[in-house]
C-alpha positions in Angstrom: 108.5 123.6 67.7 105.6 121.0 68.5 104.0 121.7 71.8 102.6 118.0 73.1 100.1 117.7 76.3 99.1 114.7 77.0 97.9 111.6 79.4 100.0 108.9 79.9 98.5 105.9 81.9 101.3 103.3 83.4 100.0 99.5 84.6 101.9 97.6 86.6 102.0 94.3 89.1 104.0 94.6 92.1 104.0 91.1 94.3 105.0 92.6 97.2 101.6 94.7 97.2 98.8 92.4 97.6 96.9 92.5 100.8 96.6 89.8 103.1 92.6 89.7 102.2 93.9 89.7 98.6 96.1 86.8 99.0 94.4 84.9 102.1 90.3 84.9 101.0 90.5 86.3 97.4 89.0 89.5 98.1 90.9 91.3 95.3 88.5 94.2 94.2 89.3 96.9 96.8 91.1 100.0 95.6 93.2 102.7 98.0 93.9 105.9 96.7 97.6 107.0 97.1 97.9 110.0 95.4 99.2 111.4 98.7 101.7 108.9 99.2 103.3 109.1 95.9 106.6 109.6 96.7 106.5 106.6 99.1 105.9 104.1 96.4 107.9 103.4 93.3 107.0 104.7 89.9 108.2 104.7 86.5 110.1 107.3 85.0 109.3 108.6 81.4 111.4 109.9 78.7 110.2 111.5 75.9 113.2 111.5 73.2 114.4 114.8 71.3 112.1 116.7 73.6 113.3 120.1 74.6 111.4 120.5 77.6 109.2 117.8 79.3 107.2 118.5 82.1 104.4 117.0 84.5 101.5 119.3 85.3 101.7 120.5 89.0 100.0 123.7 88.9 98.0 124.1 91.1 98.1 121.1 92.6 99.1 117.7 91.2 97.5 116.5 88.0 97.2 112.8 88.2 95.8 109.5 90.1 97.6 106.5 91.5 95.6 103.8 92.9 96.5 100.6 94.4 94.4 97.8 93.5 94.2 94.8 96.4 95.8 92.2 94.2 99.0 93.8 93.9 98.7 95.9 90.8 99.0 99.7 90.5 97.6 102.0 88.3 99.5 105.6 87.6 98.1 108.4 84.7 99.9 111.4 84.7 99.4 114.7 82.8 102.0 115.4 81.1 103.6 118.8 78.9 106.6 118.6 76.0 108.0 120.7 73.4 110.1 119.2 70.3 112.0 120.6 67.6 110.2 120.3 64.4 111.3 120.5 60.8 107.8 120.0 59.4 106.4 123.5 57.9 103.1 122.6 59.2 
């Protein structure tokens, strides 16, 4: 069995996202926190093939950051845990 823990980092651009100072005098550099709003706004989902178990870290509290940038784009990193079968005699 290999035991994996690891960061993954998603990038995205949604359109529907950017501020009205974003879109209206180019002021695209703010950032908003929205790790508390997670499960308001859309996410990837990640699959991790021939795992056995796969995991995000929640204990004790959430392990990860998601921040909207003003020009639409959102940035996600996660923590997360697997285990997969192994054949190597390592």
């Amino acid at each position: 069995e290999l035991v994996i823990d690891s960061r993954v980092t998603f990038f995205w651009k949604d359109s529907r996202l950017v501020t009205p100072e974003c879109r209206d005098e180019g002021d695209c550099e703010d950032r908003f926190d929205l790790k508390s709003r997670e499960s308001a706004l859309w996410t990837p989902d990640l699959y991790v093939l021939n795992s056995r178990l796969a995991r995000d870290h929640d204990h004790p509290t959430r392990n990860g950051m998601l921040y909207l940038i003003a020009s639409g784009k959102v940035f996600l990193s996660k923590r997360y845990g697997c285990s997969n079968i192994c054949t190597l005699k390592i």
